[in-house]
C-alpha positions in Angstrom: -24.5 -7.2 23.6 -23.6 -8.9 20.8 -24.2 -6.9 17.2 -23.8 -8.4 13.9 -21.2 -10.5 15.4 -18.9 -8.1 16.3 -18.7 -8.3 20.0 -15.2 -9.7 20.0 -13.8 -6.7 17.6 -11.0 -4.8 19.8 -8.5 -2.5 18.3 -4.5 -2.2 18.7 -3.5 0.4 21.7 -2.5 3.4 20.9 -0.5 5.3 23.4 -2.4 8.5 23.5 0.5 11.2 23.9 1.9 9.4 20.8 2.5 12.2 17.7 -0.5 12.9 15.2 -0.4 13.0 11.7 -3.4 13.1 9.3 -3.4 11.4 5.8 -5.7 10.6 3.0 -6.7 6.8 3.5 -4.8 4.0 1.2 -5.8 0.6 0.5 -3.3 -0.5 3.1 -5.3 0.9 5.8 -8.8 -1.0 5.0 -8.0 -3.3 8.1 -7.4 -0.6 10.6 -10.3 1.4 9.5 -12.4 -1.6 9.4 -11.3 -2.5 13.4 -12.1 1.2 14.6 -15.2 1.4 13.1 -16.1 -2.4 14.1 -14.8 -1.6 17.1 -17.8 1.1 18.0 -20.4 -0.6 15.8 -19.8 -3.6 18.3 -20.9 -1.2 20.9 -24.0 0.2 18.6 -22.4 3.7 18.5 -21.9 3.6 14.4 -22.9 1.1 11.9 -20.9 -1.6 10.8 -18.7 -1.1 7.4 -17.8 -4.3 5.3 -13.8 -4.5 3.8 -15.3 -4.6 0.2 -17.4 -1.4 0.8 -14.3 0.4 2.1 -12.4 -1.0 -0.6 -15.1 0.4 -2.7 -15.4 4.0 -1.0 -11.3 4.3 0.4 -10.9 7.9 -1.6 -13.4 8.8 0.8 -11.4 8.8 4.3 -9.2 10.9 6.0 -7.1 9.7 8.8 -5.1 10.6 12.0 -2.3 8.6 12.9 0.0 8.0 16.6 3.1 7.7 15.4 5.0 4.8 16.9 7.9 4.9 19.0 10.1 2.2 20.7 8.3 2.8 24.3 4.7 3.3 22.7 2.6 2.0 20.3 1.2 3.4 17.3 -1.8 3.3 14.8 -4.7 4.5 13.7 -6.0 7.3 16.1 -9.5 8.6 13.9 -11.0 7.9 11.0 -13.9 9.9 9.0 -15.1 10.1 5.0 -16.5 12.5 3.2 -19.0 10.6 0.1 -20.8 12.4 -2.4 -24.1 11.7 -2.8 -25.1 13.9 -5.4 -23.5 17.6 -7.0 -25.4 19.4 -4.2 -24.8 17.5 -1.1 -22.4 14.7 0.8 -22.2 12.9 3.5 -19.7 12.7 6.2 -19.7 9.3 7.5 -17.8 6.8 9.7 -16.4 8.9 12.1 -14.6 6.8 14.7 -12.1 7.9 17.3 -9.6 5.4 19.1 -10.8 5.2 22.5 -7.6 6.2 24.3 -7.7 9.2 22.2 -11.2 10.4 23.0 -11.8 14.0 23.7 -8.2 15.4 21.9 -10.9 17.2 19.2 -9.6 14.2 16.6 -13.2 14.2 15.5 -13.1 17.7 14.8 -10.5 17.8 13.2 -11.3 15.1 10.8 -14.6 16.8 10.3 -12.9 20.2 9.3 -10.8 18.1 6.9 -14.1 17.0 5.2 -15.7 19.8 5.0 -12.1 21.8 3.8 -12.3 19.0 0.8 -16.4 19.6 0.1 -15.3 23.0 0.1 -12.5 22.5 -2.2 -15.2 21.0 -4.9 -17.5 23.9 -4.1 -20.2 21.2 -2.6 -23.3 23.5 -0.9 -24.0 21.4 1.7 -22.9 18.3 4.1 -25.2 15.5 6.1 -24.4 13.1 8.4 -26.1 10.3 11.0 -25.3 10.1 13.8 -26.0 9.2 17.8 -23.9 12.0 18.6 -26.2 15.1 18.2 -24.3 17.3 20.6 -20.5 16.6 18.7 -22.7 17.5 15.1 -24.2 20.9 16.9 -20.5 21.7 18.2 -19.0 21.5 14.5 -22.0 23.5 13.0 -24.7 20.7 12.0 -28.2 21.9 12.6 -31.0 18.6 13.0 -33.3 17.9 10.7 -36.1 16.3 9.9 -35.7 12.6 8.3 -38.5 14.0 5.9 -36.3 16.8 4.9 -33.5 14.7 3.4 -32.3 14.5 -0.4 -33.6 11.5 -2.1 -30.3 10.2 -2.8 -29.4 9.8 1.0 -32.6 7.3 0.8 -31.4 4.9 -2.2 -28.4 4.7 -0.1 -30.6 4.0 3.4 -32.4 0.8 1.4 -28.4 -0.8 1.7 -28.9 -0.4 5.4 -29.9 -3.6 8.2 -31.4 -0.6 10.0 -33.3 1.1 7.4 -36.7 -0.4 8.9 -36.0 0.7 12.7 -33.3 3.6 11.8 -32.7 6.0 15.2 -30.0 7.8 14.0 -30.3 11.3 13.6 -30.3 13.4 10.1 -27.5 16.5 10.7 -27.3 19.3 8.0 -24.6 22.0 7.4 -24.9 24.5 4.7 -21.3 25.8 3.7 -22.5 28.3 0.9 
């Protein structure tokens, strides 16, 4: 299935018992993120991100990287932001994992890193879409109803391609 285009998006291997480090993002890294994440929007797991909106919203992202090495090949392993919407609430958003590193609790981790940060800033509350209920539920997200969202997670919605036929599902975490 082609989406937006982005059928052809593949990202760089990454040997997956390469050495983790996690990192703030830099404007260096706008074309890896963009690849991860176009990578599983090609596959209608996340929505698409453009290179000016991640210009726009870098500060936002935490990263994991694999080290390289002679015999194996590094880059970027995870990817996930954390963007405030308003003094009460933010969203954590574009979490993508490398596919070789699937299942290593990268997602997790970059989740805890977001929500260490909201905490940081004393933020009440995170929110997310997603397609991935269960991995929300495992990190402490409760569902909710769309109905039940803040009205600034809608002015951001209208920017959407989706935002007539949205599926994802609204995720809620109070942290206070």
């Amino acid at each position: 299935m082609t989406l937006l285009g982005l059928d052809s998006i593949a990202v760089p291997d990454v040997h997956p018992d390469a050495p983790l480090v996690g990192r703030k993002a830099k404007l260096s890294d706008i074309e890896a993120i963009h690849e991860l994440i176009g990578y599983w929007a090609a596959r209608g797991q996340m929505l698409v991100r453009s290179r000016s909106l991640l210009a726009e919203t870098i500060r936002d992202f935490h990263l994991i990287f694999a080290e390289p090495h002679a015999s194996r090949p590094g880059g970027l392993a995870g990817v996930c932001g954390l963007h405030l919407l308003a003094p009460d609430l933010a969203e954590v958003r574009g979490l993508a994992i490398h596919p070789n590193l699937q299942g290593r609790g990268l997602g997790k981790q970059l989740v805890a890193a977001c929500e260490a940060e909201a905490r940081a800033i004393d933020l009440p509350a995170l929110f997310a879409w997603t397609y991935q209920q269960g991995f929300f539920e495992r990190c402490g997200f409760t569902r909710i109803d769309k109905t039940n969202l803040h009205p600034k997670v809608w002015s951001e919605c209208q920017r959407c391609a989706f935002f007539e036929n949205c599926n994802e599902i609204a995720m809620h975490k109070q942290l206070g």
